[in-house]
Each structure stands twice: as C-alpha cells, then as structure tokens.
C-alpha positions in Angstrom: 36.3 63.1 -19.3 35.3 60.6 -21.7 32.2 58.7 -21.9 31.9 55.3 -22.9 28.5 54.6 -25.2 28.9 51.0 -24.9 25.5 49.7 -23.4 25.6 46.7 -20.8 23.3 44.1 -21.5 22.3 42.3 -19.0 19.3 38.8 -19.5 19.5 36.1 -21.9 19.5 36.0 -25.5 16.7 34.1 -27.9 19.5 32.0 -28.9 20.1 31.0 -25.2 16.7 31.2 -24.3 16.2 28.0 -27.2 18.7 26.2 -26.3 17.5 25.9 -22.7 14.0 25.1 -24.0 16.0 22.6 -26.2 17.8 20.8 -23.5 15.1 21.0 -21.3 12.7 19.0 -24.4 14.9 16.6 -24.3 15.8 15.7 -21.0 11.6 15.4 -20.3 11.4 13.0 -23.2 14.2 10.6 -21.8 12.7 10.4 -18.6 8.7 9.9 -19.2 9.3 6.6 -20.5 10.3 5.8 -16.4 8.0 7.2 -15.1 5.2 6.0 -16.7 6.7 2.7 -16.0 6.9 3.6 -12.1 3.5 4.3 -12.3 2.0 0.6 -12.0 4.3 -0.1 -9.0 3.5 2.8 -7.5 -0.2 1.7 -7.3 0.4 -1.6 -6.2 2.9 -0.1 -3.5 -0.4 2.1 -2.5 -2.5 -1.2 -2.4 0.0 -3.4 -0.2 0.2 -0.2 2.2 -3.8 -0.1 2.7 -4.0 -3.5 3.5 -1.0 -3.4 6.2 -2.6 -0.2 7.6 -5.6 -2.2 7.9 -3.8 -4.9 10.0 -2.2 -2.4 11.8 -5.5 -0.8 13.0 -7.2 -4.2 14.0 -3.6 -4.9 15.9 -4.2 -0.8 18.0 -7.6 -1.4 17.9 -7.7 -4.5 19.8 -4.9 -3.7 22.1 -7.2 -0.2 22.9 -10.5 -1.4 23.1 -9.3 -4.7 25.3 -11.4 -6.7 22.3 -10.3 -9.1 19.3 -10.2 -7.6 16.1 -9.3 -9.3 13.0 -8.4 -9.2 9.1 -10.4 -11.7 6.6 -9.0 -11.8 3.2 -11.1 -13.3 0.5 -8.5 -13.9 -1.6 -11.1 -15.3 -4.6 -12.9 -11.6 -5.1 -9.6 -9.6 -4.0 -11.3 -8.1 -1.0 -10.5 -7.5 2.6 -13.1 -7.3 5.5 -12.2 -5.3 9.1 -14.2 -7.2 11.8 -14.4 -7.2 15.3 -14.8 -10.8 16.6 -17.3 -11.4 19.0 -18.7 -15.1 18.4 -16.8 -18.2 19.9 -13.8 -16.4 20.8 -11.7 -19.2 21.0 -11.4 -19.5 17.3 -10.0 -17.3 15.3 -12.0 -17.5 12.2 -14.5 -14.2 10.5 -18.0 -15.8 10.6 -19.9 -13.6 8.1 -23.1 -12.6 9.9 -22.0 -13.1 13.2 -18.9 -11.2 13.8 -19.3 -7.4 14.0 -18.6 -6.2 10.7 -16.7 -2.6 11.3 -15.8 -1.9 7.6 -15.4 -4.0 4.5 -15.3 -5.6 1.8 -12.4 -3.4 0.9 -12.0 -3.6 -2.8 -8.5 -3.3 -4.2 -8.0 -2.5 -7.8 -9.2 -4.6 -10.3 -5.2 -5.7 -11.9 -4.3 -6.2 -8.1 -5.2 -9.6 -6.4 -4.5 -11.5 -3.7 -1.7 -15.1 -3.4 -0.1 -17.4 -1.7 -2.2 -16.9 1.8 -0.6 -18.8 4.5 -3.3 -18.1 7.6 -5.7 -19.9 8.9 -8.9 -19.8 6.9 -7.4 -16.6 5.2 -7.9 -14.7 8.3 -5.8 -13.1 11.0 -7.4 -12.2 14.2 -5.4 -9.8 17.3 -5.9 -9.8 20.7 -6.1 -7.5 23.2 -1.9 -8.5 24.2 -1.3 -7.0 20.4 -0.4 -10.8 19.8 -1.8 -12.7 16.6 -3.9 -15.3 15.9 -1.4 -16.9 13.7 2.2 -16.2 12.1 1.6 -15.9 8.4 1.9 -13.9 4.7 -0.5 -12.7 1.6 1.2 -11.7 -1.3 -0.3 -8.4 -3.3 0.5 -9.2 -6.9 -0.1 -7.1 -9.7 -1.8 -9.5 -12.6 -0.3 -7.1 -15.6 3.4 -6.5 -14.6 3.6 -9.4 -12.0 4.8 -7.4 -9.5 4.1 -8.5 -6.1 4.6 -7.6 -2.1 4.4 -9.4 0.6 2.5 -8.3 3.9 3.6 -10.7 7.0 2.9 -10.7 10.3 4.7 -12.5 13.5 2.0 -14.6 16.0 3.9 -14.3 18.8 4.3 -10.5 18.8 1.8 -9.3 16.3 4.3 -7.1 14.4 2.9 -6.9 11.0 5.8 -6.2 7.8 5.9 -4.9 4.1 8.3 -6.6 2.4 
C-alpha cells in the first residue's frame, strides 16, 4: 500500500486574504460618501418624528384624561410647547401663563426650523372626542440642505400625518 505525502491544505492564502481586504477597502470608500450625505436627513427625519409624537400624545392624552390638550409652535425660536388647556375653553389658543404648561419649550436643533404654519395662532389644541381644534400643516425644514417634512393633521378626526 502506497501512501500519498501530498498534504491538504485547507484556509486562505495571504494572497487571498489581500485581496479580500482589497475589495472590501474599496467597496467602504464608495459608499461613505452616502452615508454621510444620509446623515442630515436622517436628523431632520428624527426631528419631524418628535414633533408628530408630540401631537400624537396631546391627541391620547386628551382622549384619556377627558381634558384638552394642545400643541403651540413658536415658529420664530423653533420651539414647541405641550400644554394642557384649562383657560377659556372655548378658544383654542396656548395662553402662556395661564394654560397648564406639561413640558416645553422643546428645542429642535439649531439647522432645523419651523415654515409655512397654517393653524390658528400656530397652535393646535384636541379634545377629549380625539377631534382637532383645526385642520392644518407645519413644515420641518432643514436651513442647510433644505430639506423639509411636513407634519399635518385632519380637524374633523384628529389623525395627525408625516409626509
């Protein structure tokens, strides 16, 4: 009986090894350019999102608690104030001082701002139906890239929307 002295290898070369680390070099560098560019939307995104789940809350809030609760945006300072409204309850307005404040201001970043407000004296107030005080939309732009979404929400049933 013969015996073969051929040894089986088994593993990768250093030849292979470098190629992979080659491939894998360059594949990283085409796509960090993209993501660093997702990056700033990807902030905003964040922003927009707090700012519906703070609508959202006041909506559950008031539909839970049998109570008004409501939104302000000051759209000149790019800050948002979570109230409960408990002055003159037939008009749906954030009296500073006189509503109870729950949490707020809310600073958003300092590139991020806030446009193109359609409610009533920037503020949206929900009743204890889940209805709104008002159908309207803020936009949540991004001063450096321009970027922008829009948060909306529907009077008549109080859904609130990202777009």
């Amino acid at each position: 009986m013969k015996r073969s002295n051929t040894y089986r290898q088994t593993g990768f070369t250093m030849i292979e090894m470098m190629i992979m680390i080659v491939l894998i070099g360059i594949l990283a560098s085409l796509t960090a350019p993209s993501f660093f560019n997702m990056m700033p939307r990807l902030k905003l995104k964040s922003e927009a999102r707090t700012n519906l789940n703070y609508l959202r809350l006041a909506r559950s809030k008031a539909i839970s608690d049998n109570s008004q609760y409501g939104i302000y945006f000051d759209v000149n300072n790019g800050n948002l104030v979570y109230f409960k409204d408990t002055h003159d309850l037939q008009f749906a307005y954030y009296l500073a001082g006189q509503d109870s404040l729950i949490e707020g201001p809310i600073s958003m970043a300092s590139n991020v701002s806030y446009s193109n407000c359609t409610f009533m004296s920037n503020c949206v107030i929900f009743y204890s139906n889940g209805s709104a005080s008002t159908s309207g939309s803020i936009d949540v732009v991004d001063s450096e890239s321009g970027n922008s979404y829009t948060i909306s929400v529907l009077a008549s049933t109080g859904r609130v929307r990202l777009q």
